[in-house]
VOGU-3710 file (C-alpha; in Angstrom, 3 decimals, decimal comma):
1> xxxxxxxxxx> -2,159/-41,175/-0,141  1,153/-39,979/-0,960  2,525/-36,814/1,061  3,353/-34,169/-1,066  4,043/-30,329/-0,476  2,637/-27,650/-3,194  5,202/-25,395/-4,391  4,324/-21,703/-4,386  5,906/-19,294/-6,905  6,005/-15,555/-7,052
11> xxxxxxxxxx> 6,806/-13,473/-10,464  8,750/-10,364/-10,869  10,023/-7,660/-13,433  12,449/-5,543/-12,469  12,263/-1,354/-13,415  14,942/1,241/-12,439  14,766/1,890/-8,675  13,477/5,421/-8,615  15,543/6,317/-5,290  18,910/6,179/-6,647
21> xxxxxxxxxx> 19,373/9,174/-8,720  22,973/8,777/-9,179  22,957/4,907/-10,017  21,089/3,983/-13,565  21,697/0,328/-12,970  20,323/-1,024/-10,093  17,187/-2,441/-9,554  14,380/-3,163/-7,353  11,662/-5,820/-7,777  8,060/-5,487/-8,592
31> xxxxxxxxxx> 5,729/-8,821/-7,654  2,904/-9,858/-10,209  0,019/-10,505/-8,228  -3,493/-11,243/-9,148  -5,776/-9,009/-10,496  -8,435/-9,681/-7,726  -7,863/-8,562/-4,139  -8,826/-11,070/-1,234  -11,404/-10,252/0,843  -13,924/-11,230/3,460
41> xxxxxxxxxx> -16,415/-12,742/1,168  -13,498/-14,578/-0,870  -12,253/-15,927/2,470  -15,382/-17,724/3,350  -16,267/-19,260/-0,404  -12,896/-20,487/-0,342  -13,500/-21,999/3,378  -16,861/-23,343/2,157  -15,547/-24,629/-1,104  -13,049/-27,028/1,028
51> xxxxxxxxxx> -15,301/-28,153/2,727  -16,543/-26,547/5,441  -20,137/-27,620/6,657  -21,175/-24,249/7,737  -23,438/-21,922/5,859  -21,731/-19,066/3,320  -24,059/-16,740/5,735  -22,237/-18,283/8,823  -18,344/-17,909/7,738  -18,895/-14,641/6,374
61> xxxxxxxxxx> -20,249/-13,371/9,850  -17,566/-15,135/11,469  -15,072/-13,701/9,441  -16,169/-10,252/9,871  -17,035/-10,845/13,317  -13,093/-11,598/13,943  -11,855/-8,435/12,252  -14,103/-6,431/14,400  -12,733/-8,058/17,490  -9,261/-7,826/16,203
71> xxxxxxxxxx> -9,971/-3,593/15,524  -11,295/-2,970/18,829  -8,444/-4,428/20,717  -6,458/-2,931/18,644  -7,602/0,321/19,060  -7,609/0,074/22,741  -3,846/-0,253/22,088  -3,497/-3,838/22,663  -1,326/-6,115/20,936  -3,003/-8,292/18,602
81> xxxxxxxxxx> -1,537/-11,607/17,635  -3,194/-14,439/15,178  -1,294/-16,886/13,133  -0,125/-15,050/10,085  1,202/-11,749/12,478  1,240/-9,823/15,418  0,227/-6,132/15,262  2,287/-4,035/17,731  0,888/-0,168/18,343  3,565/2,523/17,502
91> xxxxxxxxxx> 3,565/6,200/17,506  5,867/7,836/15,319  7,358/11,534/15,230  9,771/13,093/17,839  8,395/15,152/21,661  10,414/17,833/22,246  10,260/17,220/25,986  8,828/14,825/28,513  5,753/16,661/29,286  5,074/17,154/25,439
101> xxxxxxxxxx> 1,484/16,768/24,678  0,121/14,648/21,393  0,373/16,657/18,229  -1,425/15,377/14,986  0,582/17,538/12,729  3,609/15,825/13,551  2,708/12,385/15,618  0,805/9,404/14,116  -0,670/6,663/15,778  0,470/3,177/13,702
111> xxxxxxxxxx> 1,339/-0,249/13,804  4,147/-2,478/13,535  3,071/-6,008/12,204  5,927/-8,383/12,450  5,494/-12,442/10,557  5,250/-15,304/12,842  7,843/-18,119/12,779  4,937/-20,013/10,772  4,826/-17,465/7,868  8,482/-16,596/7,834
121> xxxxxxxxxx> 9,460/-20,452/7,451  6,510/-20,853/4,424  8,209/-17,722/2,875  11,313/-19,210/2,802  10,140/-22,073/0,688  8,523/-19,732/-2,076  10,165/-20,561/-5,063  10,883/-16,983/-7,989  10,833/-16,757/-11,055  12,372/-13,132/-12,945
131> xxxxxxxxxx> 10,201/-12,298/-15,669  13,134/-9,573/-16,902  12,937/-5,913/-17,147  9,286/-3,958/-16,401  7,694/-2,790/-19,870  7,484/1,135/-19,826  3,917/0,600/-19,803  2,311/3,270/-17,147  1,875/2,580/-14,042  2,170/3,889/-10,067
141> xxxxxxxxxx> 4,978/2,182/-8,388  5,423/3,399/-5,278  4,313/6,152/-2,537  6,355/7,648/0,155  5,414/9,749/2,706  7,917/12,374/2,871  6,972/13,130/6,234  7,712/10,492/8,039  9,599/8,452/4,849  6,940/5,706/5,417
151> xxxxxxxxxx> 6,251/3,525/2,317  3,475/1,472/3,821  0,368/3,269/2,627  0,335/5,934/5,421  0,085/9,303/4,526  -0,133/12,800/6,205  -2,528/15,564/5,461  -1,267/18,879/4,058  2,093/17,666/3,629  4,007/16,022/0,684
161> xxxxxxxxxx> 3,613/12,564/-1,217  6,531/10,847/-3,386  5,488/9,265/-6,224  7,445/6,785/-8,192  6,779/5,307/-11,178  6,197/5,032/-15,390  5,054/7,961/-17,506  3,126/9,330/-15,032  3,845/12,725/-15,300  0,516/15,243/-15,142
171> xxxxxxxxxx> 0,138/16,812/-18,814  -2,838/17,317/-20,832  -6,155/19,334/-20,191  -6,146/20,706/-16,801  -9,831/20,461/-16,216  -9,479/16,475/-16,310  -5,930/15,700/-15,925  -4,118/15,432/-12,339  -3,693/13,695/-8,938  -6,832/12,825/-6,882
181> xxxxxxxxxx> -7,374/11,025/-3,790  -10,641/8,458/-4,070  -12,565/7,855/-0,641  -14,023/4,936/-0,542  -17,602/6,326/-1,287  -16,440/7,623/-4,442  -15,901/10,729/-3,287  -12,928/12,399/-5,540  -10,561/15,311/-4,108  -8,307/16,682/-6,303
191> xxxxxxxxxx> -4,396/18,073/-5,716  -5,208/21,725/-6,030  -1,701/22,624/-5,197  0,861/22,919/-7,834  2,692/19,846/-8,199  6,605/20,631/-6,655  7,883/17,712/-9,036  5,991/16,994/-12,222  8,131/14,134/-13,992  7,506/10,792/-15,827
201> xxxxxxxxxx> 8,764/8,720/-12,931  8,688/10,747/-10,697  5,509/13,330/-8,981  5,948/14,933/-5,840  2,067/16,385/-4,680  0,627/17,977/-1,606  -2,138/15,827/0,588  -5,435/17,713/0,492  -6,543/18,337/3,862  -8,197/14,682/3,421
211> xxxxxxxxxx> -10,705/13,266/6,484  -9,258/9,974/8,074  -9,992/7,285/6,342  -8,567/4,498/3,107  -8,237/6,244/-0,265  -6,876/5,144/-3,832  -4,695/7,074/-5,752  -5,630/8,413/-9,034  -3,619/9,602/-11,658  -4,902/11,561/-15,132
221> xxxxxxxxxx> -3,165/12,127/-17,779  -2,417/12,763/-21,401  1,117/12,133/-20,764  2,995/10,303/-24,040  6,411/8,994/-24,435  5,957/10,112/-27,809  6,301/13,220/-27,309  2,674/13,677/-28,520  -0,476/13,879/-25,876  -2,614/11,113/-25,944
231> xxxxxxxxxx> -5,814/11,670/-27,489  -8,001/10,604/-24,262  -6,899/11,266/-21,272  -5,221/7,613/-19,488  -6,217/6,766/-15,820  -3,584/5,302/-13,358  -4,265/3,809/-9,975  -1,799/2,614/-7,168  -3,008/-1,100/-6,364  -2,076/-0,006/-2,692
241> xxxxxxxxxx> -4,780/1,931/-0,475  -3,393/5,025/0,962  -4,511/5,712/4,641  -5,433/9,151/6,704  -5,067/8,410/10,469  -4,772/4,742/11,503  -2,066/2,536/9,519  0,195/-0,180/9,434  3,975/-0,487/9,257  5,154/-3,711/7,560
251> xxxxxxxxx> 8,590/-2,798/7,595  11,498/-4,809/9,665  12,787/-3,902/12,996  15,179/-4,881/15,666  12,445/-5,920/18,006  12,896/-9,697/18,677  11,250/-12,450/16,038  7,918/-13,900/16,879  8,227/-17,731/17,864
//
């Protein structure tokens, strides 16, 4: 059989990068990925499919099994490490002094995940392909914390969101339209607070006073480039979870690469 390596490709448009106010050329990439998210069940049909003799029933439990394992050493502040990455614990925000207890309102408890030498060398072989400038279709680019200037999904309760993206701005009925956070058991909470920003690529909303947990961002709005509101109202979610309390930082550091 002849030895052969399967290429891997990754498509991006480009939009305006929403952080540079005072430069209306530059921009920053946005990766087309599929329209299904992988997950535990995925994992072990694909692991069966290739042919695995263990029961679907028997991977699945496996699978879950592991990420169990994996959360409670993490949350006993270990360091986890499996072949993709290594999850470090981190606690952000500043202590005034030495003896400075824990504060919620201003610490978080996170996690740096740096790439092993495995992933970063399979990275390096992905091949690109630019698919040209993003349509203005809507859409939720990114979220930043303002808090703490994360980027990574974390976000902090009672303070302020960034949110970048296209026509997104809140107009329309106010009984339906605006920004809501959606728990995963469909529970819906809704930005009560006037919005400090309210533009089409650019929002800047207050965190309800949201229980820990993963939520999806929701957007509704009537909100028309043409300068006419939509007839029904459009909804727009971020394809990112947002998370209350525990979260993970997948930006770069100086701390040294994973062999």
């Amino acid at each position: 059989m002849d030895n052969y390596e399967k290429d891997h490709y990754w498509e991006f448009t480009l939009r305006d990068n929403p952080l540079t106010k005072d430069n209306t050329e530059d921009c920053v990439a946005e990766v087309k990925s599929g329209p299904k998210t992988l997950r535990n069940d995925d994992i072990a049909k694909e692991i069966k499919r290739t042919g695995s003799e263990l029961k679907y029933a028997t991977l699945l439990s496996v699978t879950s099994q592991s990420n169990e394992i994996i959360l409670e050493a993490l949350l006993n502040g270990n360091s986890v490490m499996t072949d993709l990455c290594q999850f470090i614990p981190r606690i952000t925000g500043a202590f005034d002094s030495p003896e400075a207890p824990f504060d919620p309102a201003i610490h978080k408890l996170t996690f740096d995940i740096i790439l092993t030498k495995s992933v970063r060398e399979a990275l390096a072989k992905v091949k690109t392909i630019n698919l040209g400038a993003k349509g203005e279709t809507a859409g939720i680019g990114l979220v930043t914390d303002t808090l703490t200037g994360a980027t990574n999904g974390a976000i902090t309760p009672n303070d302020d969101i960034l949110i970048a993206g296209n026509s997104i701005k809140i107009a329309g009925d106010d009984a339906v339209a605006g920004v809501f956070f959606v728990a995963e058991d469909g529970t819906t909470t809704k930005v009560a607070r006037r919005l400090t920003q309210n533009d089409p690529s650019k929002l800047i909303a207050r965190v309800p006073a949201l229980a820990d947990g993963n939520y999806t961002l929701r957007i509704v709005t009537q909100f028309s480039t043409n300068k006419q509101l939509l007839k029904e109202p459009r909804t727009i979610e971020y394809k990112k979870l947002l998370t209350v309390g525990s979260g993970g930082d997948s930006g770069e550091d100086d701390r040294p690469v994973i062999e």
